[in-house]
Kinemage of the C-alpha trace (Angstrom):
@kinemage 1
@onewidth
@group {chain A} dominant
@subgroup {mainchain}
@vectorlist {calphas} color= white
{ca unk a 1} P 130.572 90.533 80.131
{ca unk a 2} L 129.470 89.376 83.606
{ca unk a 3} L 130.296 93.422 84.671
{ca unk a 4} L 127.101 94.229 82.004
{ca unk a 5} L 125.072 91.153 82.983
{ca unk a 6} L 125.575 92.797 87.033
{ca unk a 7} L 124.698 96.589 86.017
{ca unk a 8} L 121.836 94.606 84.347
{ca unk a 9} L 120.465 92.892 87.120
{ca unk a 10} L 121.126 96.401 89.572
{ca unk a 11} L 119.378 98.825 86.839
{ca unk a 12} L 116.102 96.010 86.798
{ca unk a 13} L 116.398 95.657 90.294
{ca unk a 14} L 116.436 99.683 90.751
{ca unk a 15} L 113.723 100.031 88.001
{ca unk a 16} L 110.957 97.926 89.163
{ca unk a 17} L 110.133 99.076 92.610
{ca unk a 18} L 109.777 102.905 90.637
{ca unk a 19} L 107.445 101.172 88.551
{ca unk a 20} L 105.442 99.684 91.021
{ca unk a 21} L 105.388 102.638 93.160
{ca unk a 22} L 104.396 104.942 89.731
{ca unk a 23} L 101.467 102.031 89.006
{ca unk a 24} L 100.206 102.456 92.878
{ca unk a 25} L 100.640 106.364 92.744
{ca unk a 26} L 98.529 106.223 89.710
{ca unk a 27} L 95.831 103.798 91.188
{ca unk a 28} L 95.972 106.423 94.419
{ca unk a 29} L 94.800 109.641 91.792
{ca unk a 30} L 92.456 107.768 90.255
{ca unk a 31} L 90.775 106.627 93.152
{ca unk a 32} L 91.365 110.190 94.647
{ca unk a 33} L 89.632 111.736 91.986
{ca unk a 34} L 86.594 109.352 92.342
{ca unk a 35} L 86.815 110.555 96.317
{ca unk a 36} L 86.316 113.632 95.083
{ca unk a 37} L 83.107 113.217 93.009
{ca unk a 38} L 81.696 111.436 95.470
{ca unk a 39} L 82.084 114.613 97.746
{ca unk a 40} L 81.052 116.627 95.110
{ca unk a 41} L 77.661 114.670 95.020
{ca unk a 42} L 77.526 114.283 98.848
{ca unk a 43} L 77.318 117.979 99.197
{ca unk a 44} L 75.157 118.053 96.225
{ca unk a 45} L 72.672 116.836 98.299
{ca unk a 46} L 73.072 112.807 97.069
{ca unk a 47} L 72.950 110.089 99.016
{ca unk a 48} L 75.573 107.593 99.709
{ca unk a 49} L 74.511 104.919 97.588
{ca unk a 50} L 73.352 107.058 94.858
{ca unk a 51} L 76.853 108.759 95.055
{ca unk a 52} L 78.164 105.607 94.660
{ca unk a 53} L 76.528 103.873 91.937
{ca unk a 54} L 77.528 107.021 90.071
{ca unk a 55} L 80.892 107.224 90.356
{ca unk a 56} L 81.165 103.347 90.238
{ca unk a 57} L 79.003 103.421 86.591
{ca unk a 58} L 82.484 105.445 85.616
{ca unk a 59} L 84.180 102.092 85.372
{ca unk a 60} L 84.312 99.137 83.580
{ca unk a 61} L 84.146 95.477 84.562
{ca unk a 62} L 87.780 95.454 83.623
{ca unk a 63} L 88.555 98.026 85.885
{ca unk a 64} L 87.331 95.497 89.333
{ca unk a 65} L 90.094 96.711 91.724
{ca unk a 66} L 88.381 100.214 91.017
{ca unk a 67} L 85.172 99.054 91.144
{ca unk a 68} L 85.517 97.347 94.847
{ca unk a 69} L 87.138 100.677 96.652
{ca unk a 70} L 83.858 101.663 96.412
{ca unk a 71} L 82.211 101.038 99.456
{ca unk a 72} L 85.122 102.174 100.712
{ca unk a 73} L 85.599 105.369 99.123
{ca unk a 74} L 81.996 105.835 100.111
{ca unk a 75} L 82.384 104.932 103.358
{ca unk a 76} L 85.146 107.518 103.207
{ca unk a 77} L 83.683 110.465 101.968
{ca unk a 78} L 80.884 109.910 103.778
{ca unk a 79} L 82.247 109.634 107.364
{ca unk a 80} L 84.005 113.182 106.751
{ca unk a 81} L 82.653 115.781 108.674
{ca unk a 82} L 81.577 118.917 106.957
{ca unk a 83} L 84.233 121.163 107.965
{ca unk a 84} L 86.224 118.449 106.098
{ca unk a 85} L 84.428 118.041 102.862
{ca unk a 86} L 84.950 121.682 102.146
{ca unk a 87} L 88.615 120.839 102.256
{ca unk a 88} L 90.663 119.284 99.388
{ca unk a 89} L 89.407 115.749 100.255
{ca unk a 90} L 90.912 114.406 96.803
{ca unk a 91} L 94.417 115.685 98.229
{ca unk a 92} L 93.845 114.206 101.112
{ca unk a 93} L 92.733 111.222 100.246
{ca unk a 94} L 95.732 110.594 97.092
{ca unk a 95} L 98.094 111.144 100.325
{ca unk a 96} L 97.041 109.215 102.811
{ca unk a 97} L 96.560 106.265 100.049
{ca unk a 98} L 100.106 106.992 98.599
{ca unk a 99} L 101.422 106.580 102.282
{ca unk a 100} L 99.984 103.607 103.131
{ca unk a 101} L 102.971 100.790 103.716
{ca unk a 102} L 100.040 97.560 103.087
């Protein structure tokens, strides 16, 4: 009995730091992808906070985590130079976010 109860606790233990990481590589795509609109619009000839309101309209007030990368994504897209934004910025961005140790 206590040999179950152990494998238990190891198999949770093993289990939840894949879920987390699966939960923040998923929040990393999604925010990639909205990266990538936001370029899409920037070299559509929009401008940043037009971009922005945009992409943010996308979400829901559920969805607030989303909703306050924003700026940031913004901020982002629209510091990259234009050499860059021809580039994959979506890729980019989902692996610099699924990098990050915060």
């Amino acid at each position: 009995m206590i040999r179950f109860a152990l494998i238990a606790a190891l198999s949770a233990g093993v289990a939840m730091p894949v879920a987390a990481q699966s939960k923040k590589d998923r929040f990393c795509e999604e925010l990639a992808y909205a990266s990538q609109q936001l370029a899409d619009l920037r070299i559509g000839g929009s401008d940043e906070t037009e971009a922005m309101l945009s992409v943010a309209g996308q979400y829901e007030e559920g969805q607030v985590n989303h909703l306050q990368m924003m700026p940031y994504l913004s901020s982002f897209v629209y510091g990259l130079s234009d050499e860059q934004l021809k580039g994959d910025v979506e890729g980019a961005f989902a692996e610099q976010c699924k990098g990050f140790k915060g």
